[in-house]
C-alpha positions in Angstrom: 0.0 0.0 0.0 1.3 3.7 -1.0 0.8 6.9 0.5 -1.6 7.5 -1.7 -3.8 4.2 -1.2 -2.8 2.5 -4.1 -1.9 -1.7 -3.2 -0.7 -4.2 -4.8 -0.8 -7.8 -4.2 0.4 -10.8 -6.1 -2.2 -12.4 -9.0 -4.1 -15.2 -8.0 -1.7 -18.2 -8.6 1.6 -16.5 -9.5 4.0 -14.8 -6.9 5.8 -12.8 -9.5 2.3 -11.1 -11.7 0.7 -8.7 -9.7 -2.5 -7.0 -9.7 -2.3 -3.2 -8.4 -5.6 -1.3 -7.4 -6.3 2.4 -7.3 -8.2 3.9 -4.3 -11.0 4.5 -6.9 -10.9 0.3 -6.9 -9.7 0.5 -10.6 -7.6 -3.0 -10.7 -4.7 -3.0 -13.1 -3.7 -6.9 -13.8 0.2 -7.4 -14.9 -0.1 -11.2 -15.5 1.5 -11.7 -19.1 5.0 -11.5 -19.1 7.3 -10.7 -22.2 10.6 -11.9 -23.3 12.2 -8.8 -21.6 11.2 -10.1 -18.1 8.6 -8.0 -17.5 5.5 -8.1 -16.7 2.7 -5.7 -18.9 -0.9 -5.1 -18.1 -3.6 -7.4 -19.7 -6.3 -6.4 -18.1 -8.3 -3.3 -16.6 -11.4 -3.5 -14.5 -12.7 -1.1 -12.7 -15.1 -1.3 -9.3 -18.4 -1.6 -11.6 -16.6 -4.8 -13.1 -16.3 -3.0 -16.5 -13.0 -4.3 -18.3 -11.0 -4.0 -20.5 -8.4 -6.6 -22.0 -5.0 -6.0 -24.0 -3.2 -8.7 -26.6 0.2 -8.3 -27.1 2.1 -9.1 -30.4 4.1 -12.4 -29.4 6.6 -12.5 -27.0 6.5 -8.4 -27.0 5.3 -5.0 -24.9 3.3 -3.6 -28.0 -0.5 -4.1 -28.3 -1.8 -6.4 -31.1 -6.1 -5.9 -29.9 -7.7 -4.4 -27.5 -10.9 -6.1 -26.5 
């Protein structure tokens, strides 16, 4: 948890993706992981359960779809 009420918590299943929450209870979800290492967000949902959901070209940090 920040100053500033954001927390983050490990994904369901994984303890290395992480899922980070705003104090608005917009959830950010950093499961897929590239060939640089890193994690990049696939999905957003907010409190309303509205989402949103990113593809990534293979094995890469730029965005193929959004769905």
């Amino acid at each position: 948890m920040t100053k500033a009420f954001w927390k983050g918590e490990c994904a369901p299943g994984s303890q290395q993706a992480m899922w980070v929450t705003s104090p608005e209870g917009t959830r950010f979800e950093m499961t897929q992981q590239v060939n640089a290492g890193y994690y990049v967000t696939k999905g957003i949902q907010d409190k309303n359960g509205n989402r949103i959901d990113f593809n990534y070209l293979a094995g890469s940090d730029v965005v193929d779809t959004i769905v």
